[in-house]
C-alpha positions in Angstrom: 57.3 35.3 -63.6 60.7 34.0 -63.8 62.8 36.6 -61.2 62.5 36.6 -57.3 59.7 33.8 -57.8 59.7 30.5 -57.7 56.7 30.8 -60.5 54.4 28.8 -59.0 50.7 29.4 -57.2 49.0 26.5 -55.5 45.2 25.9 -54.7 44.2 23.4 -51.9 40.8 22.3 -52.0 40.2 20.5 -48.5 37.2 19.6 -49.6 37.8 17.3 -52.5 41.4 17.0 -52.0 42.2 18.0 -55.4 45.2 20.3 -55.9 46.0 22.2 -58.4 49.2 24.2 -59.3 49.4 27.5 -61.6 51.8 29.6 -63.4 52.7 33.1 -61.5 51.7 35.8 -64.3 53.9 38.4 -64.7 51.0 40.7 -65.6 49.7 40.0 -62.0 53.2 41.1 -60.8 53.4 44.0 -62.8 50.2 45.0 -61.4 49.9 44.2 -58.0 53.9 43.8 -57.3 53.6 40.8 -54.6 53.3 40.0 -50.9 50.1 40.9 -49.9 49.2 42.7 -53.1 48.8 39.4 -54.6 47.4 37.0 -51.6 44.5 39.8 -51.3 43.8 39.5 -55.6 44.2 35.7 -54.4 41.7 36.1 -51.4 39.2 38.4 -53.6 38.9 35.5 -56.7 38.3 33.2 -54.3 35.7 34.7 -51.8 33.0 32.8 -51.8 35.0 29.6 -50.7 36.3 31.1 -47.0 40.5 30.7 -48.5 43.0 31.2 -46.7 46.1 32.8 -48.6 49.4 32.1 -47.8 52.2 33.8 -49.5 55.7 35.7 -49.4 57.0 39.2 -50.3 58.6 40.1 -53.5 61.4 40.2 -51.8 61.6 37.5 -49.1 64.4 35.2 -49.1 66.5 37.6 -50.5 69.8 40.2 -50.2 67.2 42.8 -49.3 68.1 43.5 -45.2 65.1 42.5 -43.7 63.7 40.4 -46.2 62.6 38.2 -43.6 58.4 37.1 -43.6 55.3 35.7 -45.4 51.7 36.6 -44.5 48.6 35.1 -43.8 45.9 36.6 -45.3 42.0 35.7 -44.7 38.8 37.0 -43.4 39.0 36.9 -39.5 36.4 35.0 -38.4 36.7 37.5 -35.0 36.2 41.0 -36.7 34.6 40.0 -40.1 37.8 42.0 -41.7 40.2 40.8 -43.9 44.0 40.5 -41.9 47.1 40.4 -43.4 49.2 38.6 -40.4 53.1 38.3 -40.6 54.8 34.9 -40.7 57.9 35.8 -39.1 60.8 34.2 -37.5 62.7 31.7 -40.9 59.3 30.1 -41.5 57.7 32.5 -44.2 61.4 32.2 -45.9 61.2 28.6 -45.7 57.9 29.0 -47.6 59.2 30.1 -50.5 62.5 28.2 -50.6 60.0 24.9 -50.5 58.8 26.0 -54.3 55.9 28.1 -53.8 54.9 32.0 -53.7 51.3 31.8 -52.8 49.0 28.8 -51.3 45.6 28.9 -51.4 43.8 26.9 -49.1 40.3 26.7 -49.5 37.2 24.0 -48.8 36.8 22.3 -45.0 38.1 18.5 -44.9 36.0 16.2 -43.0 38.9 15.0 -41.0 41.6 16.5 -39.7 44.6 17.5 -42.0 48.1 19.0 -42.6 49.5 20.3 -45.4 53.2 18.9 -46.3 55.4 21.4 -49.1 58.4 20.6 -49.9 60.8 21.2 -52.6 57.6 21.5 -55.1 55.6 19.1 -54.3 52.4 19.7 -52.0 50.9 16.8 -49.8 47.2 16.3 -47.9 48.2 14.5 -45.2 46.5 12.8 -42.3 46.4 14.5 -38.6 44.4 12.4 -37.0 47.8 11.4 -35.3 48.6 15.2 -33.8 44.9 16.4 -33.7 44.7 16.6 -30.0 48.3 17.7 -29.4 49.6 20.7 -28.2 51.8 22.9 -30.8 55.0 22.0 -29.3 54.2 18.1 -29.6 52.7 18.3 -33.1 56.1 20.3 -34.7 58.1 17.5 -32.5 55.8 14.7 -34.4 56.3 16.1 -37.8 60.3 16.6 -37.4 60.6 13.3 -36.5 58.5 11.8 -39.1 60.3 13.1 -41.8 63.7 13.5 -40.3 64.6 17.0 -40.2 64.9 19.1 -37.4 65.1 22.6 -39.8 61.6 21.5 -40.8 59.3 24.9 -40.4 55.2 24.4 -39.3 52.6 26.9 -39.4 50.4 25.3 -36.4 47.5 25.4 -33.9 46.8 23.8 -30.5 43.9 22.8 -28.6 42.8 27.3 -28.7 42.1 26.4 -32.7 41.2 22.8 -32.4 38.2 24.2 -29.7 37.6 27.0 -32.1 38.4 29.6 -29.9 38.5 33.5 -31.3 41.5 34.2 -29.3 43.1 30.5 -31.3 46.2 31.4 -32.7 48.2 29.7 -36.0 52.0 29.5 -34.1 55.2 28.9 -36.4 57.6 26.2 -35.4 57.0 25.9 -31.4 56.6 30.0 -30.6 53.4 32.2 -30.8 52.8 34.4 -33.5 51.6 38.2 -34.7 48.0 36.3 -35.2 45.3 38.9 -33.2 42.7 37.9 -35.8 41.7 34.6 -34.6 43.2 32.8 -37.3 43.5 30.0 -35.2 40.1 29.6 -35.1 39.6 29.3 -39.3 42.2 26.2 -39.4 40.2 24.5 -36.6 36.9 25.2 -38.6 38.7 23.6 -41.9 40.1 21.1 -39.7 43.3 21.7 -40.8 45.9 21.0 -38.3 48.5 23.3 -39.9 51.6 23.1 -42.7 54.9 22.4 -42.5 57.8 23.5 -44.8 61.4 22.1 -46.1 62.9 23.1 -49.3 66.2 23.7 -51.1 65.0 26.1 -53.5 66.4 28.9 -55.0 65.7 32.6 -56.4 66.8 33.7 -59.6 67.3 37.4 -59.9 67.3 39.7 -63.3 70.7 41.7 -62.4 71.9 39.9 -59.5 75.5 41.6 -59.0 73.4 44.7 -58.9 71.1 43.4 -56.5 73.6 42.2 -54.2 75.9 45.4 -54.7 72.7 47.3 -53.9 71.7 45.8 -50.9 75.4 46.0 -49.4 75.1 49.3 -49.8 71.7 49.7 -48.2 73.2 47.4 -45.1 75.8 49.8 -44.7 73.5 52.6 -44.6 71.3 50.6 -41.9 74.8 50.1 -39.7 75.0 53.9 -39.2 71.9 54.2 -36.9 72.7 54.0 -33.2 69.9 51.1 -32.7 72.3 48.9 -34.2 74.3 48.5 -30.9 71.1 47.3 -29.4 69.5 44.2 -29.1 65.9 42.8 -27.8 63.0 43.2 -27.1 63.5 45.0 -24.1 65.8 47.9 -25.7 62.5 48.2 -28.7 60.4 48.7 -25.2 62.6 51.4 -23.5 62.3 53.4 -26.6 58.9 53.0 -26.8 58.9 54.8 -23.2 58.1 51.8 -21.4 60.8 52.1 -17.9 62.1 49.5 -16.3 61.3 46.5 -18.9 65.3 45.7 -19.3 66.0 45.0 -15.4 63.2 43.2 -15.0 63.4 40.7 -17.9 67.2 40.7 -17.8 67.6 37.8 -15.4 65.9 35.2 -17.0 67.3 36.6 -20.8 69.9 33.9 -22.6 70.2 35.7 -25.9 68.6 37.7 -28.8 67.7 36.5 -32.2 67.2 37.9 -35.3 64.6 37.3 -38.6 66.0 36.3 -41.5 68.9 38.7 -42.5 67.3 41.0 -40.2 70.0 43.9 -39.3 68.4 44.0 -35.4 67.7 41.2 -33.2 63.4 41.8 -32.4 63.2 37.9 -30.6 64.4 37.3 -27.2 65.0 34.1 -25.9 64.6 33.4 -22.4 65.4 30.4 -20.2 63.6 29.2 -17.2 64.8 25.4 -16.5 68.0 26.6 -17.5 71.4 28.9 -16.4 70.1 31.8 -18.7 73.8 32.5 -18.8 74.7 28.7 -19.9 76.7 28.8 -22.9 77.1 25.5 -23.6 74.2 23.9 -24.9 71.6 22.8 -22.9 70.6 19.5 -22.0 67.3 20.3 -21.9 65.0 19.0 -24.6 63.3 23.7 -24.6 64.9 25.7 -21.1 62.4 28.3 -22.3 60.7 30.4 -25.0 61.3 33.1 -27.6 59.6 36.0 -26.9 58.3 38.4 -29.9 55.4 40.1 -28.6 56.0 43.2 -26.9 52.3 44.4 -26.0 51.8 40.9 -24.4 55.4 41.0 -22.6 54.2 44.8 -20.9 51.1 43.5 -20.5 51.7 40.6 -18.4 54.7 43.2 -16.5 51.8 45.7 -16.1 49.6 42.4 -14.3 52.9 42.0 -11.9 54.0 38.8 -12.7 57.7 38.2 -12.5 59.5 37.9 -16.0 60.1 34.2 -15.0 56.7 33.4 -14.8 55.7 35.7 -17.5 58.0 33.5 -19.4 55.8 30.6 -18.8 52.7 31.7 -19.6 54.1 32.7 -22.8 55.3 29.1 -22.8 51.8 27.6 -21.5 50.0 30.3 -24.6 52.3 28.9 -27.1 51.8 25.2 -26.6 48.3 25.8 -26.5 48.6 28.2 -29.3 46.3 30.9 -27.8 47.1 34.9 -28.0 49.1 35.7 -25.0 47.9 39.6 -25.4 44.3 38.3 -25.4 45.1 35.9 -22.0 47.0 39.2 -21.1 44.0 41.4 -21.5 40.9 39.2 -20.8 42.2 36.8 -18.2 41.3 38.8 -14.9 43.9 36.9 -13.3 47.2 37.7 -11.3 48.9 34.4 -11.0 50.7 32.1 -13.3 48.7 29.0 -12.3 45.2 30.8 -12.1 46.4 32.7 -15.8 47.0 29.4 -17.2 43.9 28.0 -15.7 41.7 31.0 -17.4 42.7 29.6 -21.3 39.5 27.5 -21.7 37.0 29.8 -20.7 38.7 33.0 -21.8 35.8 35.3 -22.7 35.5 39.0 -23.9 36.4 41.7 -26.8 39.9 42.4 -27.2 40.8 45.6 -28.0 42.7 46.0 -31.4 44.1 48.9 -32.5 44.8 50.0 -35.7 42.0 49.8 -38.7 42.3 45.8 -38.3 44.2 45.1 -41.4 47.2 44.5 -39.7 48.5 43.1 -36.4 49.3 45.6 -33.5 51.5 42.9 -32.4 54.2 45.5 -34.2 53.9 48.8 -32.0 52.3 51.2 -33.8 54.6 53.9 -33.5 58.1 54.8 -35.0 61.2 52.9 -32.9 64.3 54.2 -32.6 64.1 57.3 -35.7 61.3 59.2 -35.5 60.9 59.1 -39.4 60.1 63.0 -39.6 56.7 62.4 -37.9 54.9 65.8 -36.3 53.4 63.6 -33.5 50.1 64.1 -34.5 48.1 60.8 -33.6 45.9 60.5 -36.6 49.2 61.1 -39.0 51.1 58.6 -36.8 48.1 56.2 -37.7 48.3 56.7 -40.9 51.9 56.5 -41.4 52.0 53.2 -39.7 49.1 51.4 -41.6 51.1 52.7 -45.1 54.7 51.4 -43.2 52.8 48.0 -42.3 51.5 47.8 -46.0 54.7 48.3 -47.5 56.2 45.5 -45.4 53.6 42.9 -46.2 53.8 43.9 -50.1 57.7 43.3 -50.0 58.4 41.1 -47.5 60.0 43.0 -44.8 59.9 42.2 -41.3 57.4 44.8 -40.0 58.9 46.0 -36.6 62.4 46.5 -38.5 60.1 48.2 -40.4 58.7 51.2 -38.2 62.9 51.4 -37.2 64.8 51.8 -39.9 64.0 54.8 -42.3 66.9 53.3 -44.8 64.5 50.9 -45.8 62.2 53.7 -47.9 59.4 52.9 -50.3 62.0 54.3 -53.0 64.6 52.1 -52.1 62.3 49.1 -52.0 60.8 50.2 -55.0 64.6 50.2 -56.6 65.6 46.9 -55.3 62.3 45.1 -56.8 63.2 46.7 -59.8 66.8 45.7 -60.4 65.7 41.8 -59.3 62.9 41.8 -61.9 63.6 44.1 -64.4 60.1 45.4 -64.2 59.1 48.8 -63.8 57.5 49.6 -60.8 56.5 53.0 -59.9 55.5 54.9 -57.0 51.8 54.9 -58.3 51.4 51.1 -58.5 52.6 50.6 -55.5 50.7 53.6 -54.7 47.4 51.8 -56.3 48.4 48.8 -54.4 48.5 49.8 -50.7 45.2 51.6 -51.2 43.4 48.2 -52.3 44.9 46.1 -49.1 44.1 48.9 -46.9 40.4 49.8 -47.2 
């Protein structure tokens, strides 16, 4: 597969510490286009070993607007289901930039481990040295130990180190769409986490084309009236949630956005900072960057302050544990006692959706109501087929359920003119009705 690929698919066997690297067919593109098409063909050849399948969109890393994440995709060892859960934030670009499209991970190691890719080459390294450590401290370890501070990790804390179902994997210091308990499988493989760095690059078929194309789409995006908005808070309001932007707004510092991601869905927020500080701080982390939005009304709905909503966010993130889960399950109404509650969190959490994919992303339309009726079972529907989509190209999924420009056509089209393959509405089709049963 020699366009938007880096033609490569590695198998980890924790187990025997053997690793193995493989050619990306282009008949397996053809057929099951990419993103999570491919990691669940990945997942399904390698079953009876428990994987877990890392990979990227067919477009990620690219011109595409929004061409922003990776996925996870494994059997949750919460609901018995196979997830697909988004890598978001520059991580799941970094993935493929470091030289690989998919990662298979399968085996358990008999002591604990992280995975090192970079720029092609894959390392089993030792974690006896951050097993133990919070999220936050492990990243720090691994920057430090090789000298780069851009360096991306895919990580759990003490949550998937205890084996905990509410355990989440968290990427670079900040928690994650993970409502699967994915945590949970790294600790049981004793696998620490990864960490990416590469300088890779992505060849496309017709790439003034591609480029031209995906100008023109961005234009198209830059019409909607959502694009003089920013934050979290703003997605909220439209979602008909009141008074979320005066209550976060004093602690906000600024908005961030995915990886060419036209709208800014991360909100930073500082607490042992001037959250109005422009200069930078001397702080080692003031705060935390805030992506969840059920967690953030959550704890709101609890009445906790944003500031101290802001550190349990904080605390869940070190400790790499789902802050809707702590949110939902906690039965406590203070920051100290919430915080407290982590260890012996107990209880179902609710998940909506079918349980493919994370309700971390509302599950409604934001912003454009995308022609909709406002029938609840079509809304369903129309979300698990937008969140499919995503994961099979790489698009961040809440720009996703926002921006109508970004149609299966035009994703279709873009794919297309960067491979020169002919994808059709029924393979793609063929392929969101085999990740979604």
């Amino acid at each position: 597969m020699e366009y938007l690929s880096t033609d490569k698919i590695l198998v980890i066997d924790l187990a025997t510490s053997e690793i193995e690297e493989t050619a990306l067919d282009e008949s397996l593109v053809r057929e099951k286009i990419g993103g999570a098409g491919i990691t669940k063909y990945l997942y399904d050849k390698f079953q009876n070993d428990d994987p877990i399948v890392i990979g990227t969109g067919l477009l990620t890393g690219t011109t595409c607007p929004a061409s922003a994440i990776g996925m996870i995709t494994a059997k949750s060892p919460v609901t018995g289901k196979l997830c697909h859960c988004p890598v978001i934030y520059k991580v799941g670009v970094e993935l493929k930039f470091s030289g690989y499209d998919y990662i298979v991970v399968k085996g358990v190691s008999e002591n604990p481990v992280y995975l090192w890719i970079h720029d092609g080459v894959a390392d089993i390294s030792d974690a006896s040295g951050i097993w133990g450590k919070d999220v936050w401290e492990s990243t720090d370890s691994l920057r430090k130990a090789v000298g780069d501070d851009l360096l991306q990790t895919m990580m759990i804390g003490k949550a998937g180190e205890n084996r905990s179902d509410y355990a989440q994997v968290c990427y670079n210091y900040w928690s994650s769409p993970d409502r699967f308990g994915l945590g949970k499988l790294f600790g049981s493989k004793k696998l620490k986490g990864l960490a990416f760095r590469g300088m890779g690059l992505i060849e496309v078929a017709d790439h003034e084309n591609f480029v031209r194309r995906s100008i023109e789409i961005l234009k198209e995006i830059k019409t909607n009236d959502f694009m003089t908005k920013k934050g979290i808070a703003e997605i909220a309001s439209a979602m008909g949630e009141a008074g979320v932007t005066e209550w976060l707004e004093p602690i906000v510092h600024r908005h961030s956005a995915d990886y060419f991601t036209p709208y800014a869905t991360n909100t930073a927020v500082f607490l042992d900072e001037d959250p109005k500080r422009l200069e930078e701080s001397k702080v080692v982390e003031p705060g935390v960057l805030i992506s969840d939005i059920p967690a953030l009304l959550a704890f709101k709905k609890l009445g906790l302050s944003s500031e101290d909503t802001g550190r349990v966010f904080k605390a869940c993130a070190k400790y790499g544990i789902d802050p809707a889960a702590v949110a939902e399950l906690s039965g406590k109404f203070s920051l100290k006692e919430i915080v407290d509650s982590f260890d012996g969190l107990s209880g179902t959490v609710t998940l909506k959706g079918k349980g493919s994919f994370s309700p971390w992303c509302p599950l409604k339309p934001i912003f454009n109501n995308f022609g909709l009726s406002g029938d609840a079972a079509e809304a369903e529907a129309w979300w698990e087929r937008r969140q499919a989509v995503a994961m099979i190209f790489g698009i961040q999924p809440v720009f996703s359920v926002m921006c109508p420009e970004l149609s299966e056509e035009t994703l279709l089209e873009l794919a297309g003119i960067g491979t020169e393959l002919n994808f059709t509405q029924d393979i793609l089709d063929g392929v969101i009705t085999d990740i979604c049963r």
